[in-house]
C-alpha positions in Angstrom: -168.3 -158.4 5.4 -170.0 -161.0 6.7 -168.1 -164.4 7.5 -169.2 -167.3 5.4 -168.4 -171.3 6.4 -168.1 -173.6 3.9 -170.5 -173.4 1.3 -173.2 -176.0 1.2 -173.1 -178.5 -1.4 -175.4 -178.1 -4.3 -177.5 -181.5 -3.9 -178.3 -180.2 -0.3 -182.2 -181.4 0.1 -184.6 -178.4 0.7 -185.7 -178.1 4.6 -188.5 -180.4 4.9 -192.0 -178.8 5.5 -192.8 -178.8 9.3 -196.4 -179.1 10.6 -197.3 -175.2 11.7 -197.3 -174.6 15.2 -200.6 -173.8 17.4 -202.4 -170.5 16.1 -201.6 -169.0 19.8 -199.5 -166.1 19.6 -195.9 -167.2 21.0 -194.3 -166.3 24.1 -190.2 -165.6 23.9 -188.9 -166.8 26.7 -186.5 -163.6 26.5 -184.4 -163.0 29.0 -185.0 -160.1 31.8 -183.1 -157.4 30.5 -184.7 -154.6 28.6 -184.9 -154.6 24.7 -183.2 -152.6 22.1 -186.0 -151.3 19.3 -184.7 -152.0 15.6 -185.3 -149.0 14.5 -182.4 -147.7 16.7 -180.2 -150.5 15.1 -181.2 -148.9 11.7 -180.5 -145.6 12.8 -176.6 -146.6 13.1 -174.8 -144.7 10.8 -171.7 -147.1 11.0 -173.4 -150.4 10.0 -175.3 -149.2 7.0 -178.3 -151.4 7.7 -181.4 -151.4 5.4 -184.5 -152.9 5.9 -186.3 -154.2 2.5 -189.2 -156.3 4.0 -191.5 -156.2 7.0 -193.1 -154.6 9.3 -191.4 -151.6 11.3 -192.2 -149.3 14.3 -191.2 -149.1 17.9 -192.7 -152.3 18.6 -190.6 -154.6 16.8 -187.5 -155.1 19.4 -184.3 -157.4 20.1 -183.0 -159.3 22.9 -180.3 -160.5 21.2 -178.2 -161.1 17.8 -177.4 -165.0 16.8 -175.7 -165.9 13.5 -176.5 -169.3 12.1 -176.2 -171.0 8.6 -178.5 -174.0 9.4 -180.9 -174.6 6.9 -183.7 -175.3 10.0 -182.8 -172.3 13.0 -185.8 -173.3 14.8 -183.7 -175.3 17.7 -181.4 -173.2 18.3 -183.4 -170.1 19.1 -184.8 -168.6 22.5 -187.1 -165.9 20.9 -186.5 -162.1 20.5 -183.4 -162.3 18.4 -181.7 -160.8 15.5 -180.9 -163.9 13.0 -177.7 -163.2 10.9 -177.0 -165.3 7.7 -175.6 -165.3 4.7 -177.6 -167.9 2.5 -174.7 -170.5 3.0 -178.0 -173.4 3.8 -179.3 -171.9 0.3 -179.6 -174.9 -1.6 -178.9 -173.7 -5.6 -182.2 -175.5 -6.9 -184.3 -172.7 -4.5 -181.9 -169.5 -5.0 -180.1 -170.3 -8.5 -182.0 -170.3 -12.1 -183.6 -173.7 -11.8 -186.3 -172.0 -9.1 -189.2 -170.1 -10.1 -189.8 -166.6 -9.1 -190.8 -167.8 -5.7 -187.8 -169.6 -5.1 -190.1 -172.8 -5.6 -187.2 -175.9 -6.5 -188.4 -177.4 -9.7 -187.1 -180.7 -8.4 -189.2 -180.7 -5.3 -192.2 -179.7 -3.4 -193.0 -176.6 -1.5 -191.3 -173.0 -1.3 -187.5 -173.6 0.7 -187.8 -169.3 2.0 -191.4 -170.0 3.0 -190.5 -173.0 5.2 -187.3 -171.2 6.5 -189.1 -167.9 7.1 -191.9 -169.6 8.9 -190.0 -171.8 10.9 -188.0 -168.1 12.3 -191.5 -166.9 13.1 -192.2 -169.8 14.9 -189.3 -170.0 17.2 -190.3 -166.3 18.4 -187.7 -164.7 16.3 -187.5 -160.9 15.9 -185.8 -160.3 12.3 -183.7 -161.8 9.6 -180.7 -159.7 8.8 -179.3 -161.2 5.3 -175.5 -160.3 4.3 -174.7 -159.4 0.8 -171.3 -161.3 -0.7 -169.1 -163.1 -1.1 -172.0 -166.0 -1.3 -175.2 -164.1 -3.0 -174.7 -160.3 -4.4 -178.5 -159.6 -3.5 -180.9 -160.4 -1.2 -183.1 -163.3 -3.0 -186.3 -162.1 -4.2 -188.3 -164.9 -2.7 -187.1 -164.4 0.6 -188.0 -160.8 0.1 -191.5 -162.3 -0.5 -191.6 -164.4 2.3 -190.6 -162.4 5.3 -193.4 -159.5 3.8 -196.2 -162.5 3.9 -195.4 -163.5 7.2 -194.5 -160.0 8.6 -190.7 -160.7 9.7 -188.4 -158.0 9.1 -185.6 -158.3 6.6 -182.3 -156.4 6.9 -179.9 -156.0 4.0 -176.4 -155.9 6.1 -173.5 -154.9 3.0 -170.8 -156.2 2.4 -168.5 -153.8 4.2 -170.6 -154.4 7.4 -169.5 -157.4 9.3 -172.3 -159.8 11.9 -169.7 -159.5 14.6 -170.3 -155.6 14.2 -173.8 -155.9 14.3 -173.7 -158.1 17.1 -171.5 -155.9 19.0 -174.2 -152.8 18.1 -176.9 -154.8 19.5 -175.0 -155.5 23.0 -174.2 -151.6 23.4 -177.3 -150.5 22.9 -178.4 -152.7 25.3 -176.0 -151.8 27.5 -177.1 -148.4 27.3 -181.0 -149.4 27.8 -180.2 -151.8 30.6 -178.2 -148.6 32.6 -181.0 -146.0 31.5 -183.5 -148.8 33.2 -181.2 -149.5 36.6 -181.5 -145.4 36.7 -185.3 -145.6 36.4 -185.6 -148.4 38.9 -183.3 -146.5 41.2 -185.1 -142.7 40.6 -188.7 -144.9 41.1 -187.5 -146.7 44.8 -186.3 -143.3 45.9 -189.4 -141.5 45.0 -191.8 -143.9 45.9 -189.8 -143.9 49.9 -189.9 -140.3 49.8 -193.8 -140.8 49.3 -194.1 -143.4 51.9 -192.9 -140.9 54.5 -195.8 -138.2 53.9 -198.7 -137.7 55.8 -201.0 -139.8 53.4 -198.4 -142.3 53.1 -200.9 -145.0 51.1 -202.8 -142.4 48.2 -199.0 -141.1 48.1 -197.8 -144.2 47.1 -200.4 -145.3 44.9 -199.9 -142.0 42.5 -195.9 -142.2 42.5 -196.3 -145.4 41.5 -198.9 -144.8 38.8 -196.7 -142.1 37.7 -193.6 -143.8 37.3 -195.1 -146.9 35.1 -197.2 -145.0 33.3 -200.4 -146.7 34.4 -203.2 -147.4 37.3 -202.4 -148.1 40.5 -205.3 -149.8 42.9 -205.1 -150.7 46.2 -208.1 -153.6 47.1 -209.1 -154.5 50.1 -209.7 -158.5 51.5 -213.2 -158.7 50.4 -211.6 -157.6 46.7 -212.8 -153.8 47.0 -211.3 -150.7 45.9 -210.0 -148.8 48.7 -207.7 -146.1 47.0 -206.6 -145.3 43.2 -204.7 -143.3 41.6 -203.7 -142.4 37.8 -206.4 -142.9 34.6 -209.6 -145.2 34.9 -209.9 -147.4 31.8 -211.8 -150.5 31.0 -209.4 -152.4 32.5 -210.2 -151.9 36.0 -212.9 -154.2 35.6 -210.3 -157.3 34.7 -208.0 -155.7 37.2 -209.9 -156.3 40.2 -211.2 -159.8 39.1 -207.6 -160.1 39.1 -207.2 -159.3 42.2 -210.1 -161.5 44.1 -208.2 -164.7 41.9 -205.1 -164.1 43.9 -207.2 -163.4 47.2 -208.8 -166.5 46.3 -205.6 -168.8 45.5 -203.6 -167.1 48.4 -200.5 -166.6 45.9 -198.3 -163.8 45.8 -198.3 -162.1 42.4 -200.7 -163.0 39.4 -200.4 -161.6 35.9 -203.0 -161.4 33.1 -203.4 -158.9 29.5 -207.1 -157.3 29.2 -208.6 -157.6 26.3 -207.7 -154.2 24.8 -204.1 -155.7 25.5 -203.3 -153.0 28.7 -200.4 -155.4 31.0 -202.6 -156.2 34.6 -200.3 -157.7 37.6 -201.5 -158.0 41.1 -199.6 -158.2 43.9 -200.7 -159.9 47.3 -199.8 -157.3 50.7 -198.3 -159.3 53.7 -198.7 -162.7 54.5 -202.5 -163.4 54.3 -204.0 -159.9 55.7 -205.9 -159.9 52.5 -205.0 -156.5 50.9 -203.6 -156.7 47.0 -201.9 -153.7 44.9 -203.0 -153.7 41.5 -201.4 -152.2 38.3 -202.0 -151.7 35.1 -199.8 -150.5 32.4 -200.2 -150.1 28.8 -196.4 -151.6 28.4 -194.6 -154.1 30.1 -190.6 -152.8 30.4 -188.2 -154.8 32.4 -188.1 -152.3 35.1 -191.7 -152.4 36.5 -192.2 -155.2 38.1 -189.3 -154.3 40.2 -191.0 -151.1 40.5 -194.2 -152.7 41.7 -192.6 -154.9 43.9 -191.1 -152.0 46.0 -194.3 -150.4 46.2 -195.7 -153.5 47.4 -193.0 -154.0 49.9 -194.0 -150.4 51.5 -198.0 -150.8 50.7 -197.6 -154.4 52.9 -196.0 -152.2 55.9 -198.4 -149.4 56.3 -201.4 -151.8 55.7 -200.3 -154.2 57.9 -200.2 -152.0 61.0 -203.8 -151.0 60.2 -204.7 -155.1 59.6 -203.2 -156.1 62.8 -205.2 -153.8 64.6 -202.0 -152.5 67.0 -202.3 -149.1 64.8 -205.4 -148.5 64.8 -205.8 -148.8 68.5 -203.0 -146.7 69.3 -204.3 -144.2 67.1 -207.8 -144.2 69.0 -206.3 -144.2 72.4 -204.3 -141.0 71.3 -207.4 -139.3 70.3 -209.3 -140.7 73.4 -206.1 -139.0 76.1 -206.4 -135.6 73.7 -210.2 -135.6 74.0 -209.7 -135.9 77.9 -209.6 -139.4 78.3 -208.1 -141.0 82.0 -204.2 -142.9 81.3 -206.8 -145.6 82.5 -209.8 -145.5 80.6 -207.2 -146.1 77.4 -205.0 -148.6 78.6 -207.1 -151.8 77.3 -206.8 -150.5 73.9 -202.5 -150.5 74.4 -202.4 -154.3 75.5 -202.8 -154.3 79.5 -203.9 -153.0 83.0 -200.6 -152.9 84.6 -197.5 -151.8 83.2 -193.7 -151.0 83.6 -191.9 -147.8 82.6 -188.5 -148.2 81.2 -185.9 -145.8 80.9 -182.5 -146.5 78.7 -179.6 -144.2 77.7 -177.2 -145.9 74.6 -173.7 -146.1 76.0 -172.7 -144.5 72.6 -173.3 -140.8 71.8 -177.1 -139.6 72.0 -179.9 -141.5 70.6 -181.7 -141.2 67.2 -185.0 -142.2 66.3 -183.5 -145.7 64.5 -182.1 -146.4 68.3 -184.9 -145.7 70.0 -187.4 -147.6 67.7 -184.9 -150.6 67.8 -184.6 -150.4 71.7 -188.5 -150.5 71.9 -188.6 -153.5 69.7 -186.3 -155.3 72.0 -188.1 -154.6 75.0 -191.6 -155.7 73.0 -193.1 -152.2 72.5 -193.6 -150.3 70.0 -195.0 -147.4 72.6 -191.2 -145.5 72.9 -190.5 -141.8 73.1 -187.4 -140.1 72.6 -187.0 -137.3 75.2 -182.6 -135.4 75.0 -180.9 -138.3 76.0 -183.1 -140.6 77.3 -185.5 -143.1 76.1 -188.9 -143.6 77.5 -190.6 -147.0 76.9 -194.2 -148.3 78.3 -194.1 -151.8 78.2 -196.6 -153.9 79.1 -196.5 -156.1 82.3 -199.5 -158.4 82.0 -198.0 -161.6 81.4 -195.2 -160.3 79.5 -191.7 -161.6 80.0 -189.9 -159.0 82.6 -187.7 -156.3 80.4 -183.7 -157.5 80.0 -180.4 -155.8 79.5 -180.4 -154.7 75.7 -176.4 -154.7 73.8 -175.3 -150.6 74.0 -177.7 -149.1 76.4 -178.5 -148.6 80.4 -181.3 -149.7 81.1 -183.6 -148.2 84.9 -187.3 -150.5 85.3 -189.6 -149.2 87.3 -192.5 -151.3 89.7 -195.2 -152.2 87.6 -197.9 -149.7 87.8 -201.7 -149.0 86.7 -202.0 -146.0 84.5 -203.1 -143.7 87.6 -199.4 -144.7 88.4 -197.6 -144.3 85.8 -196.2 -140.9 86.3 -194.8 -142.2 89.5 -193.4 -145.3 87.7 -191.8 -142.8 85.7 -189.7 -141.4 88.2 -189.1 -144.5 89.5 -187.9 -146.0 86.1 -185.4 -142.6 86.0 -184.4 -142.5 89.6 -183.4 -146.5 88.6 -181.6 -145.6 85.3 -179.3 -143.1 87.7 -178.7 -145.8 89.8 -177.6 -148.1 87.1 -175.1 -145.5 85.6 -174.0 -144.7 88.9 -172.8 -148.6 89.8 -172.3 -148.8 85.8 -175.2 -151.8 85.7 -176.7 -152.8 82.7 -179.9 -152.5 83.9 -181.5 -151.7 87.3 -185.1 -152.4 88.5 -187.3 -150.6 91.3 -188.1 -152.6 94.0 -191.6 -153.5 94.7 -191.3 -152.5 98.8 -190.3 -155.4 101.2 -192.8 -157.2 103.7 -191.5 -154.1 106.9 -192.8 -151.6 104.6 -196.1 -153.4 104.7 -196.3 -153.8 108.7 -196.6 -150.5 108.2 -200.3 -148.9 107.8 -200.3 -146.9 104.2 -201.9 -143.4 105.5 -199.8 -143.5 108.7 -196.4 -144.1 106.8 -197.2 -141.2 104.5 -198.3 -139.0 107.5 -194.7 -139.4 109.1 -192.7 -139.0 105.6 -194.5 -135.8 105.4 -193.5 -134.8 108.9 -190.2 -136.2 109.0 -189.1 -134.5 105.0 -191.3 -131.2 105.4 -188.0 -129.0 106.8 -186.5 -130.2 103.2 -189.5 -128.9 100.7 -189.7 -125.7 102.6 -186.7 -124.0 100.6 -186.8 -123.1 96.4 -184.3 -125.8 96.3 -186.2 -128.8 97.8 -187.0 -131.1 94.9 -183.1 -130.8 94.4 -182.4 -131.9 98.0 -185.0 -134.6 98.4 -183.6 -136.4 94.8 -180.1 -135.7 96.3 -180.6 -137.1 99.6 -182.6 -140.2 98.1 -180.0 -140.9 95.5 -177.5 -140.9 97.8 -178.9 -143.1 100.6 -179.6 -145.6 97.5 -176.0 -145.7 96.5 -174.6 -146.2 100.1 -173.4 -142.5 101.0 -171.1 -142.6 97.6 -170.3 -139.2 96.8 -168.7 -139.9 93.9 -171.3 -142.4 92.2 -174.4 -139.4 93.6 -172.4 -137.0 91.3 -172.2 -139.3 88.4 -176.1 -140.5 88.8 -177.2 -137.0 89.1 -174.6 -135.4 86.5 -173.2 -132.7 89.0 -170.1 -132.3 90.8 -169.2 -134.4 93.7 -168.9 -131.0 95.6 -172.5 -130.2 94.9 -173.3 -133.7 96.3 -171.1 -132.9 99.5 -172.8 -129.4 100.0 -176.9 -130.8 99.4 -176.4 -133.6 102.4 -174.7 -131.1 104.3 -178.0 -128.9 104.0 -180.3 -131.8 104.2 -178.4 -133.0 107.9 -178.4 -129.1 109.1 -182.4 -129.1 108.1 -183.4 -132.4 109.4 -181.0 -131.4 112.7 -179.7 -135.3 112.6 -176.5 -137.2 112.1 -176.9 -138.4 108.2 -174.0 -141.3 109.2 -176.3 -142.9 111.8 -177.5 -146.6 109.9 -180.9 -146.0 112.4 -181.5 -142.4 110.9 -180.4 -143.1 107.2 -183.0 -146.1 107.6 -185.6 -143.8 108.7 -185.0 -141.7 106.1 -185.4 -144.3 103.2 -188.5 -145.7 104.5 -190.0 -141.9 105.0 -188.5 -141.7 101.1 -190.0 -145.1 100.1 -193.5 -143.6 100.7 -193.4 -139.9 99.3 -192.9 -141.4 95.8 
């Protein structure tokens, strides 16, 4: 039963006639949280609600339930709600014998319901829900009359049913849609990720998305054209994309508009400034999808943007160009530089993962990393660029910068450096460039003696294994135990390999003239 307050007192004036507000269709200012239809109110057993008057069908919906006895609600309502009363503000002149039919006072101007029920309309409310007893045993007939001419639907709530009930009826069953819509939300980011990882990563976004709000899904391009689509064309694609070239035009980040045959448009801007815009349509406008759209902006702005800024696109092309038989140096321009250093890095935790790899590029300033057992490769460029530094968790080994004819050899150099910098447990360990003896020295003629002085070591099956032993272990000093730990073999495998390499080269390995000799014949054979 519904709680009454005190009744009013019979010489209570009828609500003075307001001016009618604009003839432009109000706006609730509901809150974000999704609606709970009326009919599924009605359909509650346990309340025994009965609608006698207005319009119904699954468009008419609350945001909320308000109980109120003032004679003028307007004030005190946001829009969207339920409005619970139990005629208390009924003045006896507009509900008792004195009134007409229409509830018309004889003792003054106007109809009281038609003021009240308009003024309800006006402040964007949803319904009227009237309780029978203990103050009227029926639902007046003139307010009957009134909510059907201005299409607001009336509820009969009995007397057995209480507003608090109702109340409570509305918040569960918003409960229930609000979790239901969290779940959507949830199943729609997971989905549209899923379809971000494919190997058409935009048109796979565009239909999940179109899928999951029921609508059109455009992606538009800075001069305001259609670049991809997905889910049913409609006449409002037209207003869609002039949409679209407003918020190109205004540089904002979302717009919003209704086409004429009422379809919901929203546009969202990709990036900052790279011109690109995601557009949807929707026939309905739930709580859920703008979130929805958002997310799929969020991933539409990443894979666009790595086209826009160009760095993509030319690392695409200079893949093709290397597969198609292109020289390292013919596609170097198109990756940022002439010269360049080759990094090698090992995470001082267990075995890297593509995350790890990707976030040890972006430290170094390249996105050009590759991810080879254990190690990380990363081609960084050295034109101008600031020189690579020690990165938190890893080992780092930088090799001399190099043109691309050079880079496999700055390759070894970058992992002959990494060894050295595990061996002496160095954060990171750079190649050096040569030194101004090495110089003195003519080019061809150095590299003639190398080749004379090392030949007795690459005769053998094992001679790339004595040569990298040999110069590994000159670089750490004659360290047997740091040789073992650079080159991930036993110390005794270390002791027997320069044992070989000083019977082979019939010389004293622990003379500093001959061990000198040997570097500098090493120096020029890489």
């Amino acid at each position: 039963m519904p709680e009454p307050t005190t009744p009013a007192d019979p010489a209570t004036p009828p609500v003075p006639t307001t001016p009618a507000p604009p003839t432009a269709p109000f706006v609730p200012n509901t809150p974000p949280t999704p609606p709970v239809p009326l009919a599924a109110l009605l359909a509650r057993e346990d309340l025994a609600l009965r609608q006698i008057a207005g319009p119904a069908g699954p468009g008419i919906v609350l945001h909320a339930a308000h109980t109120s006895e003032m004679a003028d609600p307007y004030p005190y309502l946001l829009g969207g709600e339920l409005l619970l009363t139990a005629g208390v503000h009924i003045p006896e002149a507009a509900a008792g014998p004195e009134g007409d039919a229409h509830g018309r006072a004889k003792a003054g101007p106007g109809s009281f319901f038609e003021d009240y029920v308009s003024r309800i309309v006006a402040s964007g409310g949803a319904a009227l829900g009237f309780g029978v007893a203990p103050v009227h045993d029926t639902v007046p007939r003139a307010l009957v009359a009134a909510c059907e001419a201005y299409g607001l639907p009336l509820l009969e709530v009995p007397p057995q049913t209480t507003f608090s009930a109702v109340a409570r009826a509305v918040w569960q069953l918003m409960e229930r849609a609000r979790t239901a819509e969290l779940r959507r939300v949830t199943e729609a980011q997971q989905s549209l990720a899923a379809a971000a990882s494919r190997p058409d990563p935009v048109p796979s976004v565009l239909r999940r998305l179109a899928q999951r709000v029921g609508g059109r899904a455009v992606l538009y391009g800075p001069e305001g054209t259609e670049i991809a689509a997905a889910g049913q064309a409609s006449a409002a694609d037209v207003p869609l994309a002039g949409l679209a070239r407003l918020l190109l035009s205004r540089a904002s980040a979302t717009a919003g508009d209704t086409a004429p045959d009422g379809t919901h448009l929203a546009a969202y801007a990709l990036g900052a400034g790279r011109g690109f815009v995601l557009g949807v349509a929707t026939p309905r406008r739930d709580p859920g999808d703008h979130t929805i759209a958002s997310v799929a902006a969020v991933l539409l702005s990443l894979l666009t943007g790595e086209q826009q800024s160009g760095s993509g696109a030319a690392r695409s092309s200079a893949l093709v160009r290397l597969l198609l038989g292109a020289a390292p140096a013919e596609v170097a321009p198109l990756l940022g530089g002439e010269r360049w250093l080759v990094v090698h890095g090992r995470p001082d935790a267990p075995a890297p993962g593509p995350v790890a790899a990707s976030a040890l590029g972006a430290g170094l300033g390249s996105p050009l990393v590759d991810l080879a057992d254990d190690v990380v490769r990363v081609l960084v460029p050295a034109d101008g660029a600031p020189q690579p530094q020690p990165q938190p968790g890893w080992t780092l080994g930088v090799s001399a910068d190099a043109v691309p004819a050079d880079w496999p050899a700055a390759d070894a150099q970058a992992a002959r450096a990494l060894a050295r910098a595990r061996a002496t447990r160095t954060a990171l360990v750079r190649h050096g460039s040569g030194s101004a003896l090495l110089d003195l020295v003519p080019d061809d003629a150095a590299r003639a003696h190398a080749r004379a002085l090392l030949a007795p070591l690459r005769a053998g099956t094992a001679s790339a294994a004595l040569v990298e032993t040999l110069r590994t272990w000159l670089s750490l000093h004659g360290s047997w135990d740091r040789t073992a730990v650079a080159l991930a073999v036993h110390r005794n495998t270390v002791r027997q390999r320069i044992t070989r390499c000083a019977a082979l080269l019939g010389t004293d390995l622990d003379d500093p003239d001959v061990r000198m000799e040997l570097w500098f014949s090493l120096k020029h054979t890489e």
